[in-house]
C-alpha angles and dihedrals in degrees: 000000000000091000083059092053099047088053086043088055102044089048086054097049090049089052089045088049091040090055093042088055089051108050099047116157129196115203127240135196104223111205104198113194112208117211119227095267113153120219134065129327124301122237118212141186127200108203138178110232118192129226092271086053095247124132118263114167137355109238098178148358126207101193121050093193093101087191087084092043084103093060089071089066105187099039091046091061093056096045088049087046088048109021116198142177099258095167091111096054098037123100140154129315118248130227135219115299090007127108131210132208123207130161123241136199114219123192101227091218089068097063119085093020107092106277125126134191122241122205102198115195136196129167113189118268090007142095118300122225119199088186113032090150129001107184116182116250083234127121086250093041088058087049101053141084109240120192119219123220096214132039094328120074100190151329135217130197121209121171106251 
């Protein structure tokens, strides 16, 4: 028996160490700009979107009133499909002319392969965008500036 358990125990640590190696991140700042808008704060959500442009995974929220999730329509049916616990990547929403900074954890593996970030605004009682800003999850697409089209103006990426 205790020849079992210390083979047990070496094939967990290399499969702790295994899962460790594979899903190494690497952290961002995220600058949003916001554009001058007036109205209420915007809420945003910062999503990873696969090759095939389906959500995988939330990154951020600006906004923590869960009552206006549903306002950012798309996102909000993945979340409700796949309900997570998003409180320690929530903060708060940002208003018109203002930017917010939040830090992000990205899988490397991620980069390179297809995969972009979308950045979905809504502002209450006005226009939705599904797609405010889509930055490819590539090592230029991390260094560059990307202007939005709707509340946000731009945002810019830097390793942490």
């Amino acid at each position: 028996m205790p020849r079992f358990f210390k083979l047990f125990c070496l094939f967990a640590a290399l499969f702790m160490i295994g899962q460790a190696a594979s899903a190494q991140t690497n952290k961002y700042k995220c600058m949003v700009q916001m554009s001058n808008y007036m109205g209420d704060g915007a809420y945003v959500v910062i999503s990873l979107i696969n090759s095939k442009g389906a959500y995988e995974k939330t990154l951020y929220v600006l906004g923590s009133d869960k009552k206006w999730y549903n306002s950012l329509k798309e996102w909000h049916k993945f979340y409700k499909a796949k309900p997570t616990n998003i409180n320690a990547i929530t903060g708060a929403s940002v208003t018109g002319g203002d930017r917010s900074v939040n830090v992000i954890e990205l899988e490397q593996s991620k980069i390179n392969a297809g995969y972009k970030i979308r950045f979905e605004s809504a502002v209450e009682d006005k226009k939705y965008n599904v797609s405010d800003v889509e930055v490819p999850l590539t090592t230029e697409g991390l260094s560059a500036k990307t202007e939005g089209t709707g509340y946000i103006r731009h945002v810019r990426f830097s390793a942490n």
